[in-house]
C-alpha positions as CSV (number, residue, x, y, z in Angstrom):
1,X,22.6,-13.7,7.4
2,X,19.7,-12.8,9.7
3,X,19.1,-13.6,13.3
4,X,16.2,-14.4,15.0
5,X,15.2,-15.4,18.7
6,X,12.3,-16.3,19.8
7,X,11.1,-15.9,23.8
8,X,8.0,-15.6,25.5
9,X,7.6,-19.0,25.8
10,X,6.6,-21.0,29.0
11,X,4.2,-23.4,31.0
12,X,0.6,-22.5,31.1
13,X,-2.4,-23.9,32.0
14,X,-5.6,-24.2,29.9
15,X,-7.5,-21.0,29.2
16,X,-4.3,-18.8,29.3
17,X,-2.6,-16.4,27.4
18,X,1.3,-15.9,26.2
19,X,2.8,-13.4,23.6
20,X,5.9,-14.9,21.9
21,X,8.2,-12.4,20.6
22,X,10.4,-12.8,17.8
23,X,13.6,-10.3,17.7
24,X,15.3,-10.2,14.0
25,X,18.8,-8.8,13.5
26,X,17.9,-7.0,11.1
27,X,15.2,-4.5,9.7
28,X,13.4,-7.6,7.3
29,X,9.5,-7.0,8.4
30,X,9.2,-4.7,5.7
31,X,10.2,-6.8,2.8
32,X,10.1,-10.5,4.2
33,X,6.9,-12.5,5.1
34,X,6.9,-13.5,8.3
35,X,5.5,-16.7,9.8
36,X,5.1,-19.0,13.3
37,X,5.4,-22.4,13.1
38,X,5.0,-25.2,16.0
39,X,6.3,-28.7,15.8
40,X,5.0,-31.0,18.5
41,X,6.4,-34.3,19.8
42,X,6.1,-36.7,17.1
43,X,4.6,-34.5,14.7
44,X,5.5,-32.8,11.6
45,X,6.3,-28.8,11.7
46,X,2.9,-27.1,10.9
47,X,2.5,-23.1,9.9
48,X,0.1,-21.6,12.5
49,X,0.4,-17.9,11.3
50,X,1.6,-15.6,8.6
51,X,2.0,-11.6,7.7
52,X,3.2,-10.1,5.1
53,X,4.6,-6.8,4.4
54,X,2.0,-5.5,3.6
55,X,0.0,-6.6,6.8
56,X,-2.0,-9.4,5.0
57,X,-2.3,-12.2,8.0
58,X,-3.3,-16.3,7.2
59,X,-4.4,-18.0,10.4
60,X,-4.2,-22.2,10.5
61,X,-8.0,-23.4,11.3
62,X,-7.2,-24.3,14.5
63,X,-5.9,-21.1,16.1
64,X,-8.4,-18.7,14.5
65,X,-10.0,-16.4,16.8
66,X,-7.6,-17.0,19.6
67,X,-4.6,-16.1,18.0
68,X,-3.1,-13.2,16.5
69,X,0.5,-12.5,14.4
70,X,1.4,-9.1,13.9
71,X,5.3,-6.8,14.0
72,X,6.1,-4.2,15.0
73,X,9.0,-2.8,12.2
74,X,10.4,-0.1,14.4
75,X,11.8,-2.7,16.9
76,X,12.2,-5.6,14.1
77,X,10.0,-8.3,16.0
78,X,7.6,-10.5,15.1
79,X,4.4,-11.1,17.7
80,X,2.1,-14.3,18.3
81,X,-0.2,-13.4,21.0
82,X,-2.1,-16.8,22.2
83,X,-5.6,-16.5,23.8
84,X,-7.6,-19.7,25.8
85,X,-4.4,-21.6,25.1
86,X,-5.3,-25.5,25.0
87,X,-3.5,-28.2,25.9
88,X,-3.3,-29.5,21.7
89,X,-1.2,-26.3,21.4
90,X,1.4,-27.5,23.3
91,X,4.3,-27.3,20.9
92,X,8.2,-26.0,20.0
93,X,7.3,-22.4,18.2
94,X,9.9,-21.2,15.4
95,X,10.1,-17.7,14.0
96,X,10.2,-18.2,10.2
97,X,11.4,-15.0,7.4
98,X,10.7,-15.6,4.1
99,X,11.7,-13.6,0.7
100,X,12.8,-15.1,-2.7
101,X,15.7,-17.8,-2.0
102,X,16.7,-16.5,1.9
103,X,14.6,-18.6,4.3
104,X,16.1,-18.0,7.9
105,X,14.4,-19.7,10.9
106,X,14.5,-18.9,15.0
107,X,15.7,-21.9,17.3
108,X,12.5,-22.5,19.1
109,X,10.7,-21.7,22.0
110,X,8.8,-24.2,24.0
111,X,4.9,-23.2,24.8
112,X,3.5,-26.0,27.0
113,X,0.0,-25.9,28.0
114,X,-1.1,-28.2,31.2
115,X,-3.5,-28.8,34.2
């Protein structure tokens, strides 16, 4: 079993930035792909990022150029820094590790972007 928590989370307004941070349990960064997800209020999860162990990164269309996903595998988290937030990515983020058959996922953190 694998733990992870999320935090970095918060209340923004439009044009800011926030890092979420995504501490595992374990050392996994160097064998499981890693991933951010957001859910928002009546809509379905959607991926935003992805790494793999390797470093190879996949970016949903509508966060490229203002966000970035990267870890750091000596401290065993997981990073989303958010640039020029906007109010559309206002959302419940989840830490996702992936390899094989284990599929472990982070209880949230709520990113809330407002005027």
């Amino acid at each position: 079993q694998v733990d992870l928590v999320e935090s970095g989370g918060g209340a923004v307004q439009p044009g800011d930035s926030l890092t979420l941070s995504c501490a595992a349990s374990a050392r996994i960064f160097v064998i499981y792909n890693m991933a951010w997800y957001r859910q928002a209020p009546g809509k379905q999860r959607e991926l935003v990022a992805a790494i793999t162990p390797a470093g190879f990164t996949n970016l949903a269309d509508s966060v490229k150029g203002r966000f970035t996903i990267s870890t750091d595998n000596a401290k065993n988290t997981a990073f989303l820094q958010m640039n020029s937030l906007k109010p559309e990515d206002t959302a419940i983020y989840y830490c996702n590790a992936r390899f094989n058959e284990y599929n472990y996922w982070g209880q949230g953190t709520q990113v809330t972007v407002s005027s």
